[in-house]
C-alpha positions in Angstrom: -50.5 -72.6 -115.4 -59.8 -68.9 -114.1 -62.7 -69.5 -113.2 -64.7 -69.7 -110.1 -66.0 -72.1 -107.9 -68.8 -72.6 -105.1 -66.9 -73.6 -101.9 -68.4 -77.4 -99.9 -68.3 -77.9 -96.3 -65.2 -79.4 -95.2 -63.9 -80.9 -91.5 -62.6 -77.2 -90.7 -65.9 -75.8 -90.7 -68.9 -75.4 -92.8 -69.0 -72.5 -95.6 -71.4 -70.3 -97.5 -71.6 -72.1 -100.5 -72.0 -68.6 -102.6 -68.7 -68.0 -100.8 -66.3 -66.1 -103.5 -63.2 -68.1 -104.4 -59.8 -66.9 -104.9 -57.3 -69.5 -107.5 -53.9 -69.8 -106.2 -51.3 -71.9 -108.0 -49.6 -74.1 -106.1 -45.9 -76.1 -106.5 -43.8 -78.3 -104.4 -40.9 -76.0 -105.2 -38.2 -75.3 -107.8 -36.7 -78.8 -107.7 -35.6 -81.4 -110.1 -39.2 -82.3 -111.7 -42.9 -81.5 -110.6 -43.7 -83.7 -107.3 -46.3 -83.6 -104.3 -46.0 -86.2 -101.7 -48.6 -87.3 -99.6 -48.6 -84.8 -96.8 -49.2 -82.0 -99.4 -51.8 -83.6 -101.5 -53.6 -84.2 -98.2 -53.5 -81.0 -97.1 -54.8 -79.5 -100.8 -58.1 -81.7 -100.7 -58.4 -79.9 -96.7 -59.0 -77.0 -99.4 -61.4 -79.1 -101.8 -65.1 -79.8 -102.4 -65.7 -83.7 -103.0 -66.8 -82.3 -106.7 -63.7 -79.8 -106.9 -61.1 -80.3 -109.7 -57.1 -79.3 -109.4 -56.2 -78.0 -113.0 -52.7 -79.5 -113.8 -51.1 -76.6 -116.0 -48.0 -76.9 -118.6 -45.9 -74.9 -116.1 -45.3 -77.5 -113.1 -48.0 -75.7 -111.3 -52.0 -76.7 -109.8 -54.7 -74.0 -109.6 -56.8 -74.5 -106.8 -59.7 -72.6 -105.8 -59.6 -71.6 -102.0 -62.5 -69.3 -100.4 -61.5 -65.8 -100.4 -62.2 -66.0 -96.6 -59.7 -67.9 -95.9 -56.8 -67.3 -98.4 -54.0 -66.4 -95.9 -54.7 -69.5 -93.9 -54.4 -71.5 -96.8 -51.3 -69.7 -97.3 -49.9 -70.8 -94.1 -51.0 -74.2 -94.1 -49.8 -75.0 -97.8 -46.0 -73.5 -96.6 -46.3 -75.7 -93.7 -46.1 -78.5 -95.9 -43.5 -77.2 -98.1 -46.2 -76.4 -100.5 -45.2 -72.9 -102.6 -48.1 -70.5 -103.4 -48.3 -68.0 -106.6 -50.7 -65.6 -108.0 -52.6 -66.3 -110.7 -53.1 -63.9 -113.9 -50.3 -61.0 -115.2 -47.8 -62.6 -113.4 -44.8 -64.0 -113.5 -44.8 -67.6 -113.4 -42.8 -70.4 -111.3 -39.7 -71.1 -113.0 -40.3 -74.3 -115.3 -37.0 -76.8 -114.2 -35.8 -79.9 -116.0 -37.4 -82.8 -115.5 -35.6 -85.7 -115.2 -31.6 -84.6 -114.3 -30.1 -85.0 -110.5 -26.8 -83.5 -108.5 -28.2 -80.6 -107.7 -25.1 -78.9 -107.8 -23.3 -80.1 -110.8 -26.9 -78.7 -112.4 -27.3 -75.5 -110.8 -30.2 -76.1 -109.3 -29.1 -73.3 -106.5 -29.0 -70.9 -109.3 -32.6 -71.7 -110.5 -33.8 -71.7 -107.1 -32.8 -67.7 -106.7 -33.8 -66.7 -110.1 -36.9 -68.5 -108.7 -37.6 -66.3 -105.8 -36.3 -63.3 -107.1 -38.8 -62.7 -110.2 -42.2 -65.3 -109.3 -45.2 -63.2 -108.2 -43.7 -59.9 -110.0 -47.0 -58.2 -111.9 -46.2 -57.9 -115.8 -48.2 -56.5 -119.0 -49.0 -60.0 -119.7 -48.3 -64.0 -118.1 -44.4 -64.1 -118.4 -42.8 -67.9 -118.5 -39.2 -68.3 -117.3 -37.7 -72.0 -118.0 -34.5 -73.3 -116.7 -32.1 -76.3 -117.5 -28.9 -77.5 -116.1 -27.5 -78.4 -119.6 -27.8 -77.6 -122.9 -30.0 -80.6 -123.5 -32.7 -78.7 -122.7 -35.3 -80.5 -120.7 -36.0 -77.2 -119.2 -37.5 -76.1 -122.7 -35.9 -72.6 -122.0 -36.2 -72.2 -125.8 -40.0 -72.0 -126.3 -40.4 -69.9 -123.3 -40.3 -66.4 -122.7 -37.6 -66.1 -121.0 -34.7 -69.4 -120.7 -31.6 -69.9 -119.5 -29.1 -72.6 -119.9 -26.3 -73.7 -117.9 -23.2 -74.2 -119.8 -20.0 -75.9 -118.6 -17.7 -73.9 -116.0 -20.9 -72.1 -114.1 -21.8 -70.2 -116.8 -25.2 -69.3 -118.2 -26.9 -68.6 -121.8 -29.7 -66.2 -121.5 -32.6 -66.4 -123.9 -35.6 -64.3 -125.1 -38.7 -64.1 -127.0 -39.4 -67.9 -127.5 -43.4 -68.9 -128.0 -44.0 -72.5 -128.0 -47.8 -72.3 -129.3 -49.6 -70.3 -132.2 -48.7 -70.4 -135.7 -45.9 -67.5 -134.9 -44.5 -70.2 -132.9 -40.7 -69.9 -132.8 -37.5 -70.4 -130.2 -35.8 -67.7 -128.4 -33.1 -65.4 -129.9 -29.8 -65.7 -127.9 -29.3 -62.6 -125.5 -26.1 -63.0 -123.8 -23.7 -66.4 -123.1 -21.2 -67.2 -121.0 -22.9 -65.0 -118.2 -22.2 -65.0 -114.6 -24.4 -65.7 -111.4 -24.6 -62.2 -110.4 -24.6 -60.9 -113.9 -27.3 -63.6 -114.8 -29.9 -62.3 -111.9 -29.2 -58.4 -112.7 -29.9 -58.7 -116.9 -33.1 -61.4 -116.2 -34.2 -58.2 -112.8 -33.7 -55.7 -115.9 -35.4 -57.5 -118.1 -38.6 -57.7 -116.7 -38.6 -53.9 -115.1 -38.2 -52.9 -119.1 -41.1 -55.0 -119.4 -43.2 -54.3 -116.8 -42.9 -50.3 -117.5 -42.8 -50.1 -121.1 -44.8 -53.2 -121.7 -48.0 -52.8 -123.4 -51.3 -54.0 -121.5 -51.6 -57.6 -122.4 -48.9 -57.8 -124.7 -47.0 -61.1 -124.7 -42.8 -61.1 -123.8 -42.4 -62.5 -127.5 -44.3 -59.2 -129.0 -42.8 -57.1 -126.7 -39.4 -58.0 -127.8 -40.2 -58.1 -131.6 -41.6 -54.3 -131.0 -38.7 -53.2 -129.0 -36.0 -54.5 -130.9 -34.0 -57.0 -129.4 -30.5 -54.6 -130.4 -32.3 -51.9 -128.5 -33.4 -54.1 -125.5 -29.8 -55.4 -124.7 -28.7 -51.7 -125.1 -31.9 -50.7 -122.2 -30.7 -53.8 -120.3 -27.3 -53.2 -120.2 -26.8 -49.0 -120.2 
C-alpha cells in the first residue's frame, strides 16, 4: 500500500490550497484481480489536483490524498461507485486476491470476501498483510505475506504465518493449521490478530512477532 499534499480547486468548489490532506487507500473490492472501471476512476480525479499523483502500491490498493475537510464525503461518493476505502498506517490491509483465476465459487472467492471485511481497517502494532488464493498455485502469494491462506480441495483451508517477502530475512510462512473449516478459518485468523494487537510490540512486524512468540506458543494462545 505518506505524505501530504496541497489540495487544487476542482468543479465542486474552490479550496484553501494550505488545506490539510488526509491519504485514504482506495480498492474496487476483493474480487478476482485489481480493476477500476471508468465510473470510479472518474470519480477519484473529482478528488485530484491536475498535478496530483495516485500511488499504485504492491497490495491491490491506490493512496489518494483527499482534504481533511471533506473526507466523509469522499467516503460516500467513492462507495457510491463501488469504490472501497481503508485507512492508511498500523492497519490491517485489504486482503491481496489472486490475480488471474475465475468461478467465483469453485475459488472461494465468498470466503475471501468475509475474511476481507472481517479483519481490514483493524489497528495493529505494525502494517499487517493478509493474502488469499483459491488454489494452491498461489497467485495470491499467501506465502510471502504475513498472514496467507490457501484453498485446498473439498472447501478446506491452509492457514499460514510469518512470511516476509522483502529484506535479507526474507522467507515464506510456516504452516499453522490445514484442512481448516470456514468458521474455524475466520475464528483462528480473529485470534490471531487480537494476540497481535495486544501483545504486539509498537512497530513490530507479524514476522517478528511470531519469531518472538513462538509459533508452538501462538497456536497454543490461539487455540486455548
Amino acid at each position: 500500500m505518506p505524505f501530504r499534499m496541497c489540495w487544487k480547486s476542482q468543479s465542486k468548489g474552490d479550496m484553501d490550497m494550505g488545506e490539510n490532506t488526509v491519504k485514504l487507500a482506495v480498492n474496487g473490492g476483493i474480487d478476482f484481480g485489481a480493476k477500476l472501471n471508468g465510473k470510479q476512476l472518474l470519480m477519484l480525479a473529482r478528488y485530484m489536483g491536475d498535478e496530483q499523483e495516485l500511488e499504485v502500491t504492491t497490495f491491490q490498493q491506490l493512496y489518494v490524498d483527499v482534504p481533511e475537510g471533506r473526507l466523509e464525503e469522499a467516503k460516500a461518493d467513492f462507495a457510491s461507485v463501488g469504490l472501497q476505502c481503508y485507512p492508511v498506517g498500523n492497519f490491517v490491509k485489504s486482503l491481496r486476491t489472486c490475480n488471474f483465476c475465475k468461478g467465483e465459487l469453485e475459488e472461494g472467492m465468498p470466503v475471501a470476501k468475509e475474511i476481507n471485511r472481517r479483519i481490514a481497517g483493524r489497528a495493529v502494532p505494525f502494517t499487517l498483510k493478509p493474502a488469499y488464493t483459491g488454489c494452491p498455485v498461489g497467485c495470491g502469494e499467501p506465502l510471502v505475506n504475513d498472514i496467507g491462506v490457501i484453498k485446498q480441495h473439498g472447501d478446506r483451508f491452509d492457514l499460514y504465518v510469518g512470511g516476509k517477502a522483502k529484506g535479507l530475512d526474507a522467507r515464506t510462512g510456516e504452516l499453522f493449521a490445514d484442512g481448516l473449516e470456514e468458521h474455524v478459518l475466520y475464528a483462528m485468523i480473529d485470534r490471531l490478530i487480537d494476540i497481535y494487537a495486544a501483545e504486539g510490540k509498537k512497530r513490530e512486524q507479524f514476522a517478528k512477532f511470531v519469531g518472538r512468540y513462538g509459533l508452538n506458543e501462538l497456536k497454543e494462545k490461539v487455540m486455548a
